[in-house]
N, C-alpha and C positions, 0 to 999 in steps of 0.2 A: 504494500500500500504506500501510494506517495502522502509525503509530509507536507503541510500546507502551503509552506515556501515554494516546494518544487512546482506544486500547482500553480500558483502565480507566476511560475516563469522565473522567480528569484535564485533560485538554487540547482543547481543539476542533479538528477536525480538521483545521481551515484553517491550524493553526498548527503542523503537522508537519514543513512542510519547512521550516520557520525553526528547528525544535527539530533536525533533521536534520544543516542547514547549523552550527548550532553544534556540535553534537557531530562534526561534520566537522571543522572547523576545531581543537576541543580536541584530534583525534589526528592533527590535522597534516595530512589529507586537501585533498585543492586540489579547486574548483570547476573543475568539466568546461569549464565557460563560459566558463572566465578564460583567453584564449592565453596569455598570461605567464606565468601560473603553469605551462601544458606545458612551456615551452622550455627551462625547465633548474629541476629540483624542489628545494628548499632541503633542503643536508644539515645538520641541527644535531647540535651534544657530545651526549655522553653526559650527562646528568645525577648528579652525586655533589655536590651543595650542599645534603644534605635539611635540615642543622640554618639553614638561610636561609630557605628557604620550602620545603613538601612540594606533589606535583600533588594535586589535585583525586580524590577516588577517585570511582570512578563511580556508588556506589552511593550515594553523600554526594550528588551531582547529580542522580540520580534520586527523592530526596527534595524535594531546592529545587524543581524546575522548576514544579511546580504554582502553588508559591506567588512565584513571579516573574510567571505568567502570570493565572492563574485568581485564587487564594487572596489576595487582594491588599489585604485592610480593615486596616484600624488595628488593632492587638492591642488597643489600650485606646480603640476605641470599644464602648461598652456596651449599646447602641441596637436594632442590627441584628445579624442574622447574618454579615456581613462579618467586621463586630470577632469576634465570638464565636467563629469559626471558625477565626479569626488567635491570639485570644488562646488557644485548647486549644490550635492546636501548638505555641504559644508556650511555655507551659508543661509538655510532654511536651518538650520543650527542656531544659529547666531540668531536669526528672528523669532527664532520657540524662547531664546532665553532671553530677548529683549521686551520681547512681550508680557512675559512673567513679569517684570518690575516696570514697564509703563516706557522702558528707554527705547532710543536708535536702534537697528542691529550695530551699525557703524561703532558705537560707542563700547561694542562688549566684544573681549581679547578674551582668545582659550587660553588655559593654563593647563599645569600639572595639576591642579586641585588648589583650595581655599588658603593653605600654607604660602602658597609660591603666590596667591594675590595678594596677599597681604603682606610679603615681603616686598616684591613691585610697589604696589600701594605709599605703603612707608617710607620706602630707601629710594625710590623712585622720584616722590615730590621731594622730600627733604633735598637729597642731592642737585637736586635740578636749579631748587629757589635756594641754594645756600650761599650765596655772594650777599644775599640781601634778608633773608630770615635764617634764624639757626634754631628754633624754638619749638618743639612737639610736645603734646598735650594727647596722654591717654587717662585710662584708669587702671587701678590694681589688681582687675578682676577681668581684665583681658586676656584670649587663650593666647598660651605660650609661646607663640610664636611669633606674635604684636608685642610683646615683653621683649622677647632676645631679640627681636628685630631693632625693639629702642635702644635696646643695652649695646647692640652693637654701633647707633649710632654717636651713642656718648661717647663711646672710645676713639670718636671718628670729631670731637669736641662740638656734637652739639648739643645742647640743654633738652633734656627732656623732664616732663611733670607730670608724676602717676599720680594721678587725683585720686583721694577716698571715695567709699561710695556708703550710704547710711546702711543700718543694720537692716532694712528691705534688700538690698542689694541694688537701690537704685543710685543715681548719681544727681548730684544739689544742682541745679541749673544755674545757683548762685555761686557757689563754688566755682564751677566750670569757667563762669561770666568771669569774675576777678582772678582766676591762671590766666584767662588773653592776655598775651604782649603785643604790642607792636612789630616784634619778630616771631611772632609763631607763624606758621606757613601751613601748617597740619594741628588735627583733632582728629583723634580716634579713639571710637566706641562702637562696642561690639549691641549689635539689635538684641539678640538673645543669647543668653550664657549659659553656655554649654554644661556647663553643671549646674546650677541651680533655678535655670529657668526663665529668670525675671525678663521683661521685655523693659529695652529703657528707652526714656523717651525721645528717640531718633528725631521725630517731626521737629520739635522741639529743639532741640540738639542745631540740627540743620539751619532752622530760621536765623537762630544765635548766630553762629558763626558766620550767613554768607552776608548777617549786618555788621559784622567785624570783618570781612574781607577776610578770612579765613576756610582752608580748605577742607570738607571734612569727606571722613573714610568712616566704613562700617564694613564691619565682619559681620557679616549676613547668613553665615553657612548654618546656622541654626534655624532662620528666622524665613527664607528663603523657601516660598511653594507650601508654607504652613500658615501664614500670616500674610495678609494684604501688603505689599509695596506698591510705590509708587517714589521712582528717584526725583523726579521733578517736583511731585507734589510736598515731598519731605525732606528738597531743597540738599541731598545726596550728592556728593561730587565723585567719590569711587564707591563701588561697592565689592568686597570678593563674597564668588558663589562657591560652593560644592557640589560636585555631580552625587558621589556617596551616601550625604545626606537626606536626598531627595530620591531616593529609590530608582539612581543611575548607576552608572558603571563607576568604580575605581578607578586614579587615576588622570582624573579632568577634572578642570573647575575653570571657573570664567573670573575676569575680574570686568567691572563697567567703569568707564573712565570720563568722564563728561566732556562731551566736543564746546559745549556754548552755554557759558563763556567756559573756554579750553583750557584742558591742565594737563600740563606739560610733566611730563616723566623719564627720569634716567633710564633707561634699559640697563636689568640688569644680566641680558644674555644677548649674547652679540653673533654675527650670523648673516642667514639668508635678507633680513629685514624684514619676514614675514610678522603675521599681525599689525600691520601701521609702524613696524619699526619698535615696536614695542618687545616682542616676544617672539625673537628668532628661534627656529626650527620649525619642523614638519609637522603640521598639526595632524595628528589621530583622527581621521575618518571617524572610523567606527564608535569610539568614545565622544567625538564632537557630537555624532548622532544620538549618540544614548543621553547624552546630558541636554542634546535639545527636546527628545521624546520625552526625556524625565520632567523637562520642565513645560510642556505641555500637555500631558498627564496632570502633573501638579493643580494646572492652574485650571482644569476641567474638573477637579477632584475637591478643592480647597474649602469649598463650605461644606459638600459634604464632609472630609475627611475630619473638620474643623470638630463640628460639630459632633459625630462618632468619637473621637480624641477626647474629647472634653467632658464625654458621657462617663468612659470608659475608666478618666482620671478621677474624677468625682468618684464612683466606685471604690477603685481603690482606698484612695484617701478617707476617706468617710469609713470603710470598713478595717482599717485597719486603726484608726486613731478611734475609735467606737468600742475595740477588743483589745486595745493594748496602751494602759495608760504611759506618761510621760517620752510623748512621739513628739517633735517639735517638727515644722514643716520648715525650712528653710528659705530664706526668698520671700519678696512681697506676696500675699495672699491671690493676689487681684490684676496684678502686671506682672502679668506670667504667659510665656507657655504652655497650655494645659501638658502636656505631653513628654514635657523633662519634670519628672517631680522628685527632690532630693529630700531625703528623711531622718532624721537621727534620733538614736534609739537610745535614750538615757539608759546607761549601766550593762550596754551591751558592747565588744568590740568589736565594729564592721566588718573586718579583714574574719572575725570566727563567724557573723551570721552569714559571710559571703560563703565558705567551705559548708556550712550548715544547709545553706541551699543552692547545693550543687547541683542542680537539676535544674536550674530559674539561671539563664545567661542573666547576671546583672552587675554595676559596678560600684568602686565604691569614689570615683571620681572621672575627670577627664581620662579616656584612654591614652592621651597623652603621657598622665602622668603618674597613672596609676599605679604604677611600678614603683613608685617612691612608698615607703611606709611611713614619710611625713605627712603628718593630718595638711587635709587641701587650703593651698595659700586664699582661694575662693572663700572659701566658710571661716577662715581667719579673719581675713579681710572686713566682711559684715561682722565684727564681735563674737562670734560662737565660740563657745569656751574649746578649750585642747579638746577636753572628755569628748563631750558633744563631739568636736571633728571627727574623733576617731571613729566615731558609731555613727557616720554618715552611709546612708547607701541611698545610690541612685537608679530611679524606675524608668524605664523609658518603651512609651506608648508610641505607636506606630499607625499606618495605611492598615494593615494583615496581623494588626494584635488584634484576639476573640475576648469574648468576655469569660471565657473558658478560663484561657490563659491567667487576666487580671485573678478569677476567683481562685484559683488554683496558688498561685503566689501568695494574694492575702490569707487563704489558711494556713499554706505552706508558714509565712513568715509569723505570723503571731504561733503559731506552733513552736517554732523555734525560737524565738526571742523569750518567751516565758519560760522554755527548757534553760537557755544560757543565763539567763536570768536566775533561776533556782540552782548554778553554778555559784553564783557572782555571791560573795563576802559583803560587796559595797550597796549589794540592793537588798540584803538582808540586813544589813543596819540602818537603811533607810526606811524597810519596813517594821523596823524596830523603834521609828520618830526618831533616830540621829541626824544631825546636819553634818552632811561630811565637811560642809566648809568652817565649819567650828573646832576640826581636828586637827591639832599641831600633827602631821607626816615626823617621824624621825625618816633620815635618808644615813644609810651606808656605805 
């Protein structure tokens, strides 16, 4: 039997059951052929890690496959029908993901993913306008790579200012307003934070600065196909996207650069002069298509998705802080992301509820930086005590999370938090009416 591709004329037919075998393999399906695979079938977690990476939506894959297999020329050769056929979806690409946020296609450059725009982004203007501004202005609650991106340009002597952000997780508009210098050239603030949710106020944010003549950048890769944009309307001069996040391919991301009035940027990859001179090399067909089908999916999907998201989150939260006293929600209440919810579980430690529910993918910070066993610089950040950090885990709600899945977790977790809990020394004295903060610690 031919595979749907091959019917359309996309795929030759010889190449069906290797299109087959992989879409086998994407939902987990075993090879008839393989005895191992019969003798005992791999049970994997549930997945709740969406704000780390999202799966693949299927319909984002029935886009790429052509051009993985068939569609295969250089977008920028100019020569043949190859390139020419590469470079239209190339840029029916560039329109799926200008349209998501209200911009030009013109104005939106492929990257490797949201990291490499936000390094562009930063090192990009800073470098450009440094004769005449030397001055950057973020917050402390920026993903890590908006951090080491400033830190690298200190070392390069120019002034940067991590601004606080209140114990909501949001950031004082009054604050913000008095860092403007005269020499700032950049502001950067991330729309939604990747750990803990909150949505900050971008629109806002924007107006400020382009009546200070100042340039502003947002790390969107959270925020991006789940939440309305509009760069124009919210007065945006760059934005970086992720394909990843948005149930596209790994790999790609976009940055949007605003033509008018135009901000200029250092390249910082030198080359063919592809992308406007911005981002030399060969752009990824296949990935440019997945992250334009992702973000036109998205933006056909977004109130539903919205709406299902926020059902799903309510749920959770509600049923778990209902059965499990001393839960704190982390993040404003209210200016949020329904769909990243981080939690901290007084008298528990995160890193033991995470091994306790080894079946439930979930994290206990940035996939960044999870790997550190320092409580997250994020939940610092807003005031949360050390404890508190340590006992943070974070949920994350999806397109393809069931309500299965959320109740499944919620028993799962208050199961096991009352288990490590009737462990813990520090919540038996506390149900014993001690204040632990009234204990002199002797230390060793």
């Amino acid at each position: 039997m031919l595979c749907r591709a091959a019917v359309r004329g996309l795929l030759p037919a010889g190449s069906c059951r290797r299109v087959a075998a992989v879409r086998a393999a994407h939902m987990g399906q075993t090879d008839l052929h393989d005895e191992k695979s019969l003798e005992k079938p791999e049970l994997r977690p549930l997945y709740m890690d969406v704000q780390a990476t999202s799966p693949l939506d299927p319909r984002v894959l029935d886009r790429m496959l052509p051009y993985l297999v068939n569609y295969y020329g250089n977008p920028h050769s100019r020569t043949h029908a190859y390139g020419w056929e590469s470079e239209k979806a190339m840029e029916k690409a560039r329109e799926q993901v200008a349209s998501l946020i209200g911009a030009d296609p013109r104005e939106i450059i492929f990257t490797s993913g949201a990291t490499e725009s936000n390094n562009v982004a930063i090192k990009g203007v800073a470098r450009f306008y440094k004769s005449r501004k030397k001055h950057i202005i973020t917050t402390q609650t920026e993903h890590k790579c908006v951090l080491d991106s400033c830190r690298s340009l200190e070392a390069e002597g120019f002034q940067v200012s991590y601004l606080p952000v209140q114990k909501n997780g949001l950031l004082d508009l009054k604050v913000l307003e008095k860092a403007i210098q005269p020499d700032t050239s950049l502001v950067s603030v991330m729309t939604v934070n990747n750990e803990i949710g909150v949505t900050q106020p971008v629109a806002d944010i924007g107006y400020l600065c382009s009546s200070r003549k100042v340039f502003f950048h947002t790390d969107a890769a959270q925020a991006v196909g789940k939440i309305k944009l509009n760069v124009n309307q919210m007065k945006i001069d760059l934005m970086s996207i992720s394909g990843h996040k948005i149930y596209g391919p790994k790999g790609v991301g976009a940055l949007y650069v605003r033509r008018r009035p135009r901000i200029r940027l250092e390249p910082l990859i030198s080359g063919g002069g592809q992308e406007r001179g911005l981002r030399s090399g060969t752009v990824p067909t296949p990935l440019a298509v997945g992250i334009g089908a992702a973000c036109e999916v998205s933006q056909q999907e977004l109130e539903y998705d919205h709406k299902r998201i926020s059902y799903l989150s309510q749920r959770l939260v509600k049923n778990i802080m209902n059965n499990i006293p001393e839960v704190v929600l982390n993040g404003d209440p209210e200016q949020r992301y329904p769909g990243c919810i981080n939690l901290s579980f007084a008298y528990v430690e995160g890193e033991s509820l995470l091994m306790a529910l080894k079946d439930v993918a979930l994290s206990s910070g940035s996939a960044c930086t999870s790997a550190s066993l320092e409580p997250s610089y994020v939940l610092r950040a807003i005031g949360a005590d050390e404890d508190l950090a340590h006992s943070s885990i974070r949920f994350g709600i999806g397109r393809f999370t069931t309500e299965e899945e959320v109740d499944y977790t919620v028993n799962k977790c208050i199961q096991e938090v009352k288990r490590l809990r009737e462990m813990s020394p520090l919540w038996e004295m506390v149900q014993d009416g001690i204040d632990l903060k009234s204990i002199q610690w002797t230390q060793h």
